[in-house]
C-alpha positions as CSV (number, residue, x, y, z in Angstrom):
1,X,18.5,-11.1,-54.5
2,X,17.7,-7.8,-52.4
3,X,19.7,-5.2,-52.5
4,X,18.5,-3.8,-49.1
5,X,20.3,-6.1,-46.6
6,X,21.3,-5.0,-43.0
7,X,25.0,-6.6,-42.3
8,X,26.0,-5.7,-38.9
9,X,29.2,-4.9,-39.5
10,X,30.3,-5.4,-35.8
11,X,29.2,-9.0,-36.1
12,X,29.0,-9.8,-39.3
13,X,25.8,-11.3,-38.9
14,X,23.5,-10.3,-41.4
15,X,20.2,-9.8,-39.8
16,X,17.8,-9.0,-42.2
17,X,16.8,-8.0,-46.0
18,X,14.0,-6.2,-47.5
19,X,13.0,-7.2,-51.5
20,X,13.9,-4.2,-53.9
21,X,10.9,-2.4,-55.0
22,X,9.0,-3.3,-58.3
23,X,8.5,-1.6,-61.3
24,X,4.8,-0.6,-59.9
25,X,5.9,0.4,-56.9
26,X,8.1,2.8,-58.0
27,X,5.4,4.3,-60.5
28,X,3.1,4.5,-56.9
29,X,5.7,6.3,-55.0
30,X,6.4,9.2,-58.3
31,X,2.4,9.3,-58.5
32,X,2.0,10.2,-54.8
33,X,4.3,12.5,-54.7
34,X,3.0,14.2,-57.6
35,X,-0.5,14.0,-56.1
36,X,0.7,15.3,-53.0
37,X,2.7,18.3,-54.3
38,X,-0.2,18.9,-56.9
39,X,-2.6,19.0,-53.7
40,X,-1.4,19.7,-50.2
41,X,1.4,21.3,-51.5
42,X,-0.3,24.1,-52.7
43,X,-2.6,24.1,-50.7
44,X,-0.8,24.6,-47.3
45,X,1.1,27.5,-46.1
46,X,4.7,28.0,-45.2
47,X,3.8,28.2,-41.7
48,X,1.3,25.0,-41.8
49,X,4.5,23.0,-43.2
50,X,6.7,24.5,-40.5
51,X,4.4,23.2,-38.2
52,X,4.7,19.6,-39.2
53,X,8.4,19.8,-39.5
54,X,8.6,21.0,-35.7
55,X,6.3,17.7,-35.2
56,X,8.9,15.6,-37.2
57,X,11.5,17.1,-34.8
58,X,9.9,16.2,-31.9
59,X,9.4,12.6,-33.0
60,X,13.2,12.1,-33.9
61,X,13.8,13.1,-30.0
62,X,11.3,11.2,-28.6
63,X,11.9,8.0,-30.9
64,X,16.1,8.6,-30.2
65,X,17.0,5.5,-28.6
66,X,15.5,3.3,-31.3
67,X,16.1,5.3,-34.3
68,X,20.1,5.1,-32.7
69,X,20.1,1.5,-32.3
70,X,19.0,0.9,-36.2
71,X,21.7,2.9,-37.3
72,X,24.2,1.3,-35.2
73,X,23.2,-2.4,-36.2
74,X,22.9,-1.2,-39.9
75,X,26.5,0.8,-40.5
76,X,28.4,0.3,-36.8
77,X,28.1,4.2,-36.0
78,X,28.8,4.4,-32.0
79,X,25.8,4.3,-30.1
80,X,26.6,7.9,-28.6
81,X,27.4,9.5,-32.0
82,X,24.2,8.0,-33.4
83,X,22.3,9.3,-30.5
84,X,23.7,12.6,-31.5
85,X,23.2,12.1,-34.7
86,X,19.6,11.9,-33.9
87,X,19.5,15.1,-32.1
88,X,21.2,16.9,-34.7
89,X,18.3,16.0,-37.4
90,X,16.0,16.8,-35.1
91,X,17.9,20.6,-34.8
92,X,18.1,20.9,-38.8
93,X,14.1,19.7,-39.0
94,X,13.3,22.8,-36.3
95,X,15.9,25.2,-38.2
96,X,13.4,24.7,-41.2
97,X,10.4,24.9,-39.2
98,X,11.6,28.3,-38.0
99,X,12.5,30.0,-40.8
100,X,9.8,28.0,-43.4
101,X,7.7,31.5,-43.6
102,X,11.3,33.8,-43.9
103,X,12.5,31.1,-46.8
104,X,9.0,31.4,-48.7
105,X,8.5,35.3,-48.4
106,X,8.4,37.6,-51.4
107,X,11.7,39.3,-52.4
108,X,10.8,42.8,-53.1
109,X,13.1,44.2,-55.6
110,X,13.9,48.1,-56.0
111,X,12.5,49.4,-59.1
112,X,15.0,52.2,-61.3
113,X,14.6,55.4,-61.3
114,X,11.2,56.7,-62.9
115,X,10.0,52.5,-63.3
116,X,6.5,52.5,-62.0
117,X,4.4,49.6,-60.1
118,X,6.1,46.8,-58.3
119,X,8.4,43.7,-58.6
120,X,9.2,41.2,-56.6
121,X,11.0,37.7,-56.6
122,X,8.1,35.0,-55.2
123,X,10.0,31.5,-54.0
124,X,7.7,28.9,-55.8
125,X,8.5,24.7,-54.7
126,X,9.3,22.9,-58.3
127,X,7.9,19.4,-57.6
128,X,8.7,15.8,-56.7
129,X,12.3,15.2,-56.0
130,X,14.4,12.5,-55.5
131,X,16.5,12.2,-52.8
132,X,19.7,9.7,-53.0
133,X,21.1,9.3,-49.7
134,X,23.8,7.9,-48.4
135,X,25.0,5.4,-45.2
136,X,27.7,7.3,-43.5
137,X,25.1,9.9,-41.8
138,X,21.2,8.0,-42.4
139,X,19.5,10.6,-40.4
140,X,21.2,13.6,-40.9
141,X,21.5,13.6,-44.5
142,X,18.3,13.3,-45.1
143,X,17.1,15.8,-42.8
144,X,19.3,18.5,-44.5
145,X,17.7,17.7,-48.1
146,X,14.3,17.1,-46.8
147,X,13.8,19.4,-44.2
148,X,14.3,23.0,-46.4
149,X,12.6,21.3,-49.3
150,X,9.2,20.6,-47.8
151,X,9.3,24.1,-45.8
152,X,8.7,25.3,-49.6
153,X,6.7,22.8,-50.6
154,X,8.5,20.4,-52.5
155,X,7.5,16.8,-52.4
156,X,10.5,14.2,-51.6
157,X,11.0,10.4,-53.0
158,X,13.9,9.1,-51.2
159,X,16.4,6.2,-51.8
160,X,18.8,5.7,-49.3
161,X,21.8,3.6,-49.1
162,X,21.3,-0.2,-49.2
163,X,22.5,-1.0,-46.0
164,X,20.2,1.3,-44.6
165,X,16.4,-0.1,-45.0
166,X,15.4,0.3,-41.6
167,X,16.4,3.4,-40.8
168,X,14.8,4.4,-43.9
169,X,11.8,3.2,-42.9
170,X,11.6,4.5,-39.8
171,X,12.3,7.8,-41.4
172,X,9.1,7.6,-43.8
173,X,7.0,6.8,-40.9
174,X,8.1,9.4,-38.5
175,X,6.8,11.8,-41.5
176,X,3.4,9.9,-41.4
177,X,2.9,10.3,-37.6
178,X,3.7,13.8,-37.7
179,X,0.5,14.4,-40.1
180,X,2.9,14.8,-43.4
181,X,-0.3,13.4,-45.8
182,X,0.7,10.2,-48.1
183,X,3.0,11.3,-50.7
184,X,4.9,14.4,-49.2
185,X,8.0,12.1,-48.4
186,X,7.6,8.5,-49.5
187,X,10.5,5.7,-48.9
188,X,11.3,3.3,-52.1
189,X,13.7,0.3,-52.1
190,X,14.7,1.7,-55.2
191,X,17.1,-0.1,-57.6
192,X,20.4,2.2,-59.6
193,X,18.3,1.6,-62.6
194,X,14.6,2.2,-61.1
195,X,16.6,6.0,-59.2
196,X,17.3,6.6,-63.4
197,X,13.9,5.9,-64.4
198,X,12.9,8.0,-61.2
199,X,14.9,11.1,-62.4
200,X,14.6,10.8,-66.0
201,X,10.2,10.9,-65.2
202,X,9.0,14.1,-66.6
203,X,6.9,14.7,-62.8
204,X,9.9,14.7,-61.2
205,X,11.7,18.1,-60.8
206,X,15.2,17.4,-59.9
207,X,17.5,15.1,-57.6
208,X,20.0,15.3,-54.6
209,X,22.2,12.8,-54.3
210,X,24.9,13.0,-51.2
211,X,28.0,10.3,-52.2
212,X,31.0,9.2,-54.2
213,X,32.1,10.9,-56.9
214,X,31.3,7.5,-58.8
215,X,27.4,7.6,-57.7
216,X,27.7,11.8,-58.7
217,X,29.0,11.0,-62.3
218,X,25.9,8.9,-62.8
219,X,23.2,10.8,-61.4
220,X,24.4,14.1,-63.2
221,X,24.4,12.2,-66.4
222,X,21.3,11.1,-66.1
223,X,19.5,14.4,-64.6
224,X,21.9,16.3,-67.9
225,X,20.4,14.2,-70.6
226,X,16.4,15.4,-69.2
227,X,17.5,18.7,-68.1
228,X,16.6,17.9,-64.5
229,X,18.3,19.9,-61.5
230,X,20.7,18.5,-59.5
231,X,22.5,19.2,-56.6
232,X,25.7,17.0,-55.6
233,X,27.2,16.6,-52.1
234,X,30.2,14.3,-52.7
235,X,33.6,13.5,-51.4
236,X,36.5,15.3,-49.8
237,X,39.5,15.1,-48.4
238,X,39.6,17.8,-46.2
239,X,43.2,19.8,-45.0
240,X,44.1,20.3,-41.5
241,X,46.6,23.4,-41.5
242,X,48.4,24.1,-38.9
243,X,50.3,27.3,-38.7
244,X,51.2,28.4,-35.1
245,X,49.7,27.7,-31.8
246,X,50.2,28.6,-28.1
247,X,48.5,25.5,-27.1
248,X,49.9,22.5,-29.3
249,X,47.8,19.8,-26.8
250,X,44.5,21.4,-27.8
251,X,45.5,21.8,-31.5
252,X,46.3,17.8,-31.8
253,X,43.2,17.2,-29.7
254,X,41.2,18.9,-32.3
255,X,43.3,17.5,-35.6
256,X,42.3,13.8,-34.1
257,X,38.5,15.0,-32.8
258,X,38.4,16.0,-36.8
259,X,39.6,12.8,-37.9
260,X,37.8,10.3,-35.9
261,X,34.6,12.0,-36.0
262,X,31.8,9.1,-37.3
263,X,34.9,6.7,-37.1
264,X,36.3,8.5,-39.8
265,X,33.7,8.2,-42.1
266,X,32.8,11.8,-42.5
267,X,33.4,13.6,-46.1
268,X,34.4,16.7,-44.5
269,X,36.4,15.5,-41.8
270,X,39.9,16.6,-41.5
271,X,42.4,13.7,-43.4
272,X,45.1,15.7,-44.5
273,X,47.3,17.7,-41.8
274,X,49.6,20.3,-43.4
275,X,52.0,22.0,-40.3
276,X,54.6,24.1,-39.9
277,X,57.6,22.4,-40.0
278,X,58.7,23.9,-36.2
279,X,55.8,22.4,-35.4
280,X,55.4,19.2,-37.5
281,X,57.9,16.7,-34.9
282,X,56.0,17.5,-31.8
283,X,52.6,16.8,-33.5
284,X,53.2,14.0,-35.4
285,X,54.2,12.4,-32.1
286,X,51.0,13.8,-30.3
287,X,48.6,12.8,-33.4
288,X,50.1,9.1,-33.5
289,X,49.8,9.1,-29.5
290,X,46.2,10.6,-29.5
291,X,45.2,8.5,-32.2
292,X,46.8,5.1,-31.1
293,X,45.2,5.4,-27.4
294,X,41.9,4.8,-29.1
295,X,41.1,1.2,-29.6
296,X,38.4,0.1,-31.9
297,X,35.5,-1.8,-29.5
298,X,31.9,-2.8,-29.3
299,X,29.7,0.0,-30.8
300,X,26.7,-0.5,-28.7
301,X,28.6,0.6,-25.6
302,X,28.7,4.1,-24.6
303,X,32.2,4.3,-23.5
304,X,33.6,3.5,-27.4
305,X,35.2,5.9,-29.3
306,X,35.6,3.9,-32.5
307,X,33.4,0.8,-33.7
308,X,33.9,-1.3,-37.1
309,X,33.6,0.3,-40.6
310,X,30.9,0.1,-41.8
311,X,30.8,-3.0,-44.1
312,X,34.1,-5.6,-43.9
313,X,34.1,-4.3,-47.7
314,X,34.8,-0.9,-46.9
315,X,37.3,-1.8,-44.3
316,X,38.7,-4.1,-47.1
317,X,38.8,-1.5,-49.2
318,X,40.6,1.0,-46.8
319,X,43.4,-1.7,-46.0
320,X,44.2,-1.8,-50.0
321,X,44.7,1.8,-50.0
322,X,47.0,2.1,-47.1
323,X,48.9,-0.9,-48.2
324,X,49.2,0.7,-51.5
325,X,50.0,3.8,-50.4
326,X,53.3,2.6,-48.3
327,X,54.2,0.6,-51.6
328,X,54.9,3.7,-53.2
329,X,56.6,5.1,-50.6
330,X,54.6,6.3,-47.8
331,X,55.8,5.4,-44.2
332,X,53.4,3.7,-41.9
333,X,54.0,5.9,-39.1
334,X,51.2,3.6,-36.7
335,X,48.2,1.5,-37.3
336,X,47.4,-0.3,-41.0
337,X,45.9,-3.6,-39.1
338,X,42.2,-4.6,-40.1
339,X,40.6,-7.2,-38.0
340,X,37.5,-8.1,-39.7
341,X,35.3,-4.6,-40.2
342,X,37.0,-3.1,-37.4
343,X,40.1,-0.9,-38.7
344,X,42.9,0.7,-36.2
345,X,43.5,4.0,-36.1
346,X,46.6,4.6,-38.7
347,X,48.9,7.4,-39.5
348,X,50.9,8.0,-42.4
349,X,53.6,10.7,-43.6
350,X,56.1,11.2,-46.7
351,X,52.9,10.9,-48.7
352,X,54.7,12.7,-52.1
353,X,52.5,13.5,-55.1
354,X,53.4,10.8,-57.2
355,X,51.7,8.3,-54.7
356,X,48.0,7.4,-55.3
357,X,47.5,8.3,-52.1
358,X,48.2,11.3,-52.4
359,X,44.9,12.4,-54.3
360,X,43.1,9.9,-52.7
361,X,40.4,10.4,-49.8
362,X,41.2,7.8,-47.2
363,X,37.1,7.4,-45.6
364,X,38.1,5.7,-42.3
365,X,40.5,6.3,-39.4
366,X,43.6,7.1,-41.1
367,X,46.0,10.6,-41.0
368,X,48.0,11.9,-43.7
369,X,50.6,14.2,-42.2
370,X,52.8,16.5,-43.8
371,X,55.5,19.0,-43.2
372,X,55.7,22.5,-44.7
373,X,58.0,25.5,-44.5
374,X,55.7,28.4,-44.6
375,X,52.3,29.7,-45.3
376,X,52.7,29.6,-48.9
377,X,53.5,26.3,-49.1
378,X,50.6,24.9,-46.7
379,X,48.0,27.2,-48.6
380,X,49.9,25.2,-52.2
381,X,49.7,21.5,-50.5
382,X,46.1,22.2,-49.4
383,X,44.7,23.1,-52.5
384,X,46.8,20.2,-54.5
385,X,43.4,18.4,-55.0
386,X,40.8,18.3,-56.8
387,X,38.3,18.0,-53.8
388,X,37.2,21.1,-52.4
389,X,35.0,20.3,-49.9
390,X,35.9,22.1,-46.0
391,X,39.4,22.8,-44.4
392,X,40.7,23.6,-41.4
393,X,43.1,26.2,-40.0
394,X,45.0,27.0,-37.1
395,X,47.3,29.5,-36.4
396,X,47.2,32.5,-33.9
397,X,47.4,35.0,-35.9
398,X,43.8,36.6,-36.8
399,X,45.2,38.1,-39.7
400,X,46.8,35.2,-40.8
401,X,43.8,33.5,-40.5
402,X,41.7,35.5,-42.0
403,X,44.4,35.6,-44.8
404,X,44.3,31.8,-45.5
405,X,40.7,31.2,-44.6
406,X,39.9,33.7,-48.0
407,X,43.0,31.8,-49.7
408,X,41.9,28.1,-49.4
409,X,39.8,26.7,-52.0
410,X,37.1,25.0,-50.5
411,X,33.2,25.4,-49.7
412,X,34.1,25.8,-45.9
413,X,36.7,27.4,-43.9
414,X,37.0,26.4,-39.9
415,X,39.3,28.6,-38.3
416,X,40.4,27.4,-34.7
417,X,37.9,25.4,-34.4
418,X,36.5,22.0,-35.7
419,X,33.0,19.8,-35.1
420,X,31.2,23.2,-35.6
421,X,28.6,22.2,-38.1
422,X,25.4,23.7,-37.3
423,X,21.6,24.2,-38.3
424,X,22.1,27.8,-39.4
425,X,25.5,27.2,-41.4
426,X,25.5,25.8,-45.0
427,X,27.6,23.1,-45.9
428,X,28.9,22.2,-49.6
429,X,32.3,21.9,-51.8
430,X,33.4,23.0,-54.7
431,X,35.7,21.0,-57.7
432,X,35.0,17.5,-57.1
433,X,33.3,18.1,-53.6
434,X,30.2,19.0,-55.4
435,X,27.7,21.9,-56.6
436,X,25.3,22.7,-54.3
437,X,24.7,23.9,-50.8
438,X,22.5,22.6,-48.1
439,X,21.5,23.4,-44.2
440,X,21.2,27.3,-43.7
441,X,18.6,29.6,-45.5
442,X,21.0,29.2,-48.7
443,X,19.6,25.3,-48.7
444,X,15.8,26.1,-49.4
445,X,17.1,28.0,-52.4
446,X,18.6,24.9,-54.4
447,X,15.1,23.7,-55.9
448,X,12.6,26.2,-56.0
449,X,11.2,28.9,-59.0
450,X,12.9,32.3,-58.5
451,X,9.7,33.6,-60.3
452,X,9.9,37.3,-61.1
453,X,6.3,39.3,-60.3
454,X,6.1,42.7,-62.1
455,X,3.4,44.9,-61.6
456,X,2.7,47.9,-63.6
């Protein structure tokens, strides 16, 4: 049976399934990748490859509507988030094309004192990579490991999430009609086993893989025993802090904006809200009233907020951990009800650290809120994890921001503010969060030869 099955989670309906890729068409896709990176790769210039991405960004704008509609049939993303979604690609695609030449330029270095000639750092691509992607973001992900890696050159074979074939698809082909040649990026249905054989395949150079820790652990064993590169994007579970406001409307408009953002499903959205405890009455009753207000509906329409999880599975699986959580002790403040794939908005407190939940990452619509006494305490209770992924912090003191910001450990720092993800601003955890960085210049530096030029 195929493991590349679009379920509409809204429905339930499954609506289509695409056979898993054979043995030989997994040796095709390696070969013309390899071909393509051992030809046009070298060939073409950093400005030539910007060009094409700027082509594949103008194609994932003018293709928007259907490219949103797959991704809404195949994981039950709003139809206006996935619209977004779209755009945002599109932005991380042109970020590339913009800075492809800056990216690939030579890095002269300063020579000591009586050393003649020159030296200089060149930015070399490695190869074929592969690309594990995952469903939450279909279009986005890929777009911040693909887009720096072919501004350097690198070639990409991508596997994406099972539940996301046609999106995939679509991806591969917008690539084609931009004038990418066969082989730059090239779409297999790719088994667990065939994506080891993939990486373990001494033409391939290294692997991405954005998902659970679970999928990390695998793919890092793998790439470890044949010395491959890898870089990890993986889980979090992200604190809200809040220390002091002069607007406490706006601060629980922006804890629940950073919950709910892709219904929840968001690694780096904000799941764990540490406040002041003169604060922490007043919010928890404006969270829970925020929160409760939104009602899951009908992702294809443009007024919802929330649509279904995105498999009954996962919305299975998020029920279990909130009913396990309140068994040992949590109170179920609001929410907890799952009606098929659809989950409601839930918030929970008196989370204590000998609950499961309390090192868990809950990857849906619900809130963990907790009370503290003082700065200290939130900076201990927000680094009581072993994610390390983004955070959050309010508080209107700059210095105290600044302060915690520098004291949090995490890959990313929001301070008074949330939703600010950008082009131009990497993104990546440490800990269990993962090991690599990606969107920014800092992204086209993961797979590429630092190759040192000295001239005498």
């Amino acid at each position: 049976m195929s493991e590349y099955v679009v379920v509409d989670p809204a429905t339930g309906e499954t609506v289509a399934s695409y056979p898993t890729a054979t043995d030989e068409q997994v040796e095709q896709a390696i070969a013309a990748a390899t071909a393509a990176h051992r030809g046009w790769s070298r060939s073409s210039t950093a400005a030539e490859r910007g060009a094409l991405l700027r082509r594949v960004a103008e194609l994932h704008r003018e293709r928007k509507d259907v490219l949103a509609a797959l991704i809404v049939r195949e994981m039950g993303k709003t139809i206006t988030a996935a619209e977004g979604e779209v755009d945002f690609a599109a932005d991380i695609y042109e970020y590339n094309a913009d800075n492809a030449e800056r990216v690939t330029a030579d890095q002269p270095i300063e020579l000591a004192d009586g050393a003649e000639g020159t030296a200089v750092i060149r930015r070399a691509s490695l190869g074929p990579l592969l690309g594990v992607m995952p469903w939450n973001f279909p279009y986005y992900q890929v777009a911040r490991f693909a887009g720096p890696n072919l501004a350097v050159g690198n070639t990409i074979v991508l596997k994406h999430a099972p539940q996301c074939p046609e999106s995939a698809a679509a991806i591969e082909q917008v690539f084609l009609d931009a004038g990418f040649p066969e082989g730059a990026y090239v779409n297999v249905y790719a088994s667990n086993d065939q994506a080891a054989t993939i990486i373990a395949d001494p033409r391939v150079a290294g692997v991405s893989l954005t998902g659970s820790e679970r999928a990390g652990t695998a793919v890092a064993e793998v790439a470890g025993r044949h010395l491959k590169k890898v870089a990890l994007e993986l889980g979090g579970s992200d604190p809200f802090v809040l220390l002091s406001t002069d607007d406490l409307d706006g601060a629980v408009s922006a804890a629940v904006e950073a919950r709910m953002d892709n219904s929840g499903q968001s690694c780096n959205a904000a799941k764990r809200f540490v406040v002041h405890a003169d604060l922490y009455e007043d919010f928890l009753a404006g969270i829970t009233a925020k929160m409760t207000a939104i009602v899951p509906a009908d992702p294809t329409k443009a007024e919802t907020e929330l649509g279904p999880m995105s498999s009954l599975r996962a919305a299975q699986t998020l029920e279990e951990q909130v009913q396990r959580a309140v068994a040992h002790g949590a109170t179920l403040v609001a929410g907890g009800t799952r009606t098929d794939a659809f989950f409601e908005p839930t918030v929970l407190t008196d989370v204590t650290p000998d609950n499961p939940a309390y090192g868990e990452e809950f990857f849906g619509p619900v809130a963990v809120v907790y009370s503290v006494p003082d700065e200290d305490a939130a900076v201990a209770l927000a680094n009581d994890t072993g994610f390390g992924l983004g955070s959050y912090v309010f508080t209107t003191d700059a210095e105290q921001g600044e302060r915690v910001a520098d004291r949090i450990e995490a890959g990313m720092v929001y301070v008074n503010l949330v939703l600010a993800d950008s082009p131009e601003l990497p993104f990546g955890g440490i800990k269990r969060s993962g090991t690599s960085r990606e969107m920014g210049l800092l992204a086209a530096d993961e797979f590429v030869n630092k190759k040192l030029v000295r001239i005498g």
